[in-house]
ZAZANU-765439 format. One line per 4 residues: for each residue x, y negated, z of C-alpha. Coordinates in steps of 0.5 Angstrom, whole numbers, plus 500, padded with zeros to 3 digits. Layout:
BEGIN
X:Y:Z  ...
***
This chain:
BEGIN
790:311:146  796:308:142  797:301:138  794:303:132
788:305:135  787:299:140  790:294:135  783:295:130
778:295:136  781:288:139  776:283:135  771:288:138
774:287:146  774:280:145  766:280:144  764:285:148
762:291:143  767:297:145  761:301:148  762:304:156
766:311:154  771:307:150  772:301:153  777:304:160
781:306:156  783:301:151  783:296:157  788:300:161
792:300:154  792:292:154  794:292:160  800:296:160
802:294:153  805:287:152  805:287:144  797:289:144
796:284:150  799:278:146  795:280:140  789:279:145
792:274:147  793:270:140  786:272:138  783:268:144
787:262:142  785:263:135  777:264:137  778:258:142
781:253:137  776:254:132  769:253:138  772:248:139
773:245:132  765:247:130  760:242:130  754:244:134
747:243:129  740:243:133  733:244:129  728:239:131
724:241:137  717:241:134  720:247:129  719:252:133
711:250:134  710:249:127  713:255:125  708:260:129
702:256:127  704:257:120  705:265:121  699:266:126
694:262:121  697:265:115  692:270:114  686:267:115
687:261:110  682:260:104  686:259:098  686:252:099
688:253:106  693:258:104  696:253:099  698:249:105
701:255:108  705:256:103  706:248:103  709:250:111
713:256:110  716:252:104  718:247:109  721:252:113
725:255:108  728:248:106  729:248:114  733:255:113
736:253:108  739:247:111  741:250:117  744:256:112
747:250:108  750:246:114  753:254:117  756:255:111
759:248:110  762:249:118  764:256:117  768:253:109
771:248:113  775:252:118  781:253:115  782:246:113
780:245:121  785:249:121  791:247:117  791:240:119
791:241:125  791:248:129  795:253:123  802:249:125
801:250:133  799:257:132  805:259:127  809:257:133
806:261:138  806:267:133  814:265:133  814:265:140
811:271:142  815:275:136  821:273:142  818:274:148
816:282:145  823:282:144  826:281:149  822:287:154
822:291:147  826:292:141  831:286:141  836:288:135
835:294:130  843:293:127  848:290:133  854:287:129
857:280:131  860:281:122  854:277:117  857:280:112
854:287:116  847:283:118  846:280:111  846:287:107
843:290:113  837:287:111  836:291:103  830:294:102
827:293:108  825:286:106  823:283:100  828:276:101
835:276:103  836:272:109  842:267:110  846:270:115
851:265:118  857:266:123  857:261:129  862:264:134
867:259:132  862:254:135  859:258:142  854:261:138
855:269:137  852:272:132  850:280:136  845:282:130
838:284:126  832:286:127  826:286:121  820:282:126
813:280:124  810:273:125  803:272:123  801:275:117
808:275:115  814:280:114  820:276:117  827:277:119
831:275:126  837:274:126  840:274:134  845:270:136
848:269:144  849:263:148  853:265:155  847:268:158
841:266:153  838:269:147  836:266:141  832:268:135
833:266:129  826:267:124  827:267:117  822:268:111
821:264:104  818:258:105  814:256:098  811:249:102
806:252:107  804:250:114  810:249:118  810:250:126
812:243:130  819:241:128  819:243:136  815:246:141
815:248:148  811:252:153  814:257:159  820:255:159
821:256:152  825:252:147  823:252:139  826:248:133
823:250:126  826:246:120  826:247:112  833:250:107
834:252:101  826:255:100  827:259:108  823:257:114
827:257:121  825:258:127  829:258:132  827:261:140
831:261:146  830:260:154  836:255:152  836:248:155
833:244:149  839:240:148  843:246:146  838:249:142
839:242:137  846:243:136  845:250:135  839:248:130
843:243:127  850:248:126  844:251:122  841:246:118
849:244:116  852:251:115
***
């Protein structure tokens, strides 16, 4: 199977729903492809987060009892009788229409459990990973150290123009470009060296939504996010932290 088969079947892995004829091979595909395995990967992560911010709602425990006595004495109520089934059944729909109505306020309120505080941790994780299948994959698309030959490399192939700087004077090489998606979101990277270290630069228009962490870290990996001129950078490296804060503010202040 190839990544755009796999990729739609990923939710459905995650809950055990591939049937037994399919499922060998979507499982060794994940297991050979990085960039399926990290979709995988931050699907779980996003799953996780939302069970662990849901609240959990138990019905009395007499409403199973009453609800099987309603429905087993149903048809023999006289009309008096059948009123008071109804009068029963109508409780239980008010029960159900509790539960339904808590389910549907819990299910509502995920994406502002989200946005406060899991959707900014998650956009760095997209980042992240966005640089981990770069450096086992494609890392650049247009291999220039020249940002007069990065910017406009970008035409076309992105609805924005990034800024591209030129940091060699300062120990930061620019070595190219490559178009990246993070999330939901088209981005471009911009590629620079430190001796032995890459650093990828995301960028995409910023119109005031949920930043990533101003920094993070996880595996020995370094991230730095900040604000400018309507963009959002991120930049990622296996660069020490204290490097990549200088590299990130040679950016901040062109």
């Amino acid at each position: 199977m190839i990544c755009d088969e796999v990729k739609p079947l990923l939710n459905a892995w995650m809950d055990n729903e591939i049937g037994p004829i399919q499922r060998p091979e979507v499982q060794s595909h994940i297991e050979t492809c990085a960039f399926c395995a990290a979709d995988l990967d931050q699907l779980e992560k996003l799953r996780d987060a939302i069970r662990s911010e849901m609240p959990y709602y138990e019905a009395p425990p007499d409403l199973r009892r009453r609800v099987r006595n309603a429905l087993r004495g149903a048809e023999y109520f006289d009309r008096d009788q059948r009123q008071a089934g109804w009068r029963a059944w109508d409780a239980w729909n008010a029960w159900g229409a509790l539960a339904a109505g808590v389910a549907f306020c819990a299910l509502a309120a995920v994406p502002f459990l989200l946005n406060a505080r899991n959707q900014g941790q998650l956009l760095a994780e997209e980042f992240l990973s966005a640089h981990e299948r770069a450096m086992i994959g494609r890392s650049v698309d247009v291999v220039s150290t020249d940002q007069h030959t990065v910017k406009p490399w970008f035409n076309g192939k992105l609805s924005f123009s990034p800024p591209v700087t030129d940091l060699a004077s300062e120990g930061f090489p620019l070595e190219g470009g490559r178009v990246d998606y993070a999330g939901d979101h088209q981005v471009a990277a911009l590629v620079y060296k430190r001796r032995l270290h890459r650093i990828d630069v995301f960028v995409r228009p910023f119109a005031g939504e949920k930043e990533p962490p101003a920094h993070f870290e996880r595996n020995g990996y370094n991230e730095i996010s900040w604000s400018r001129d309507n963009f959002l950078f991120t930049a990622v490296s296996d660069l020490n932290g204290a490097e990549l804060a200088t590299f990130a503010k040679l950016l901040q202040n062109p």
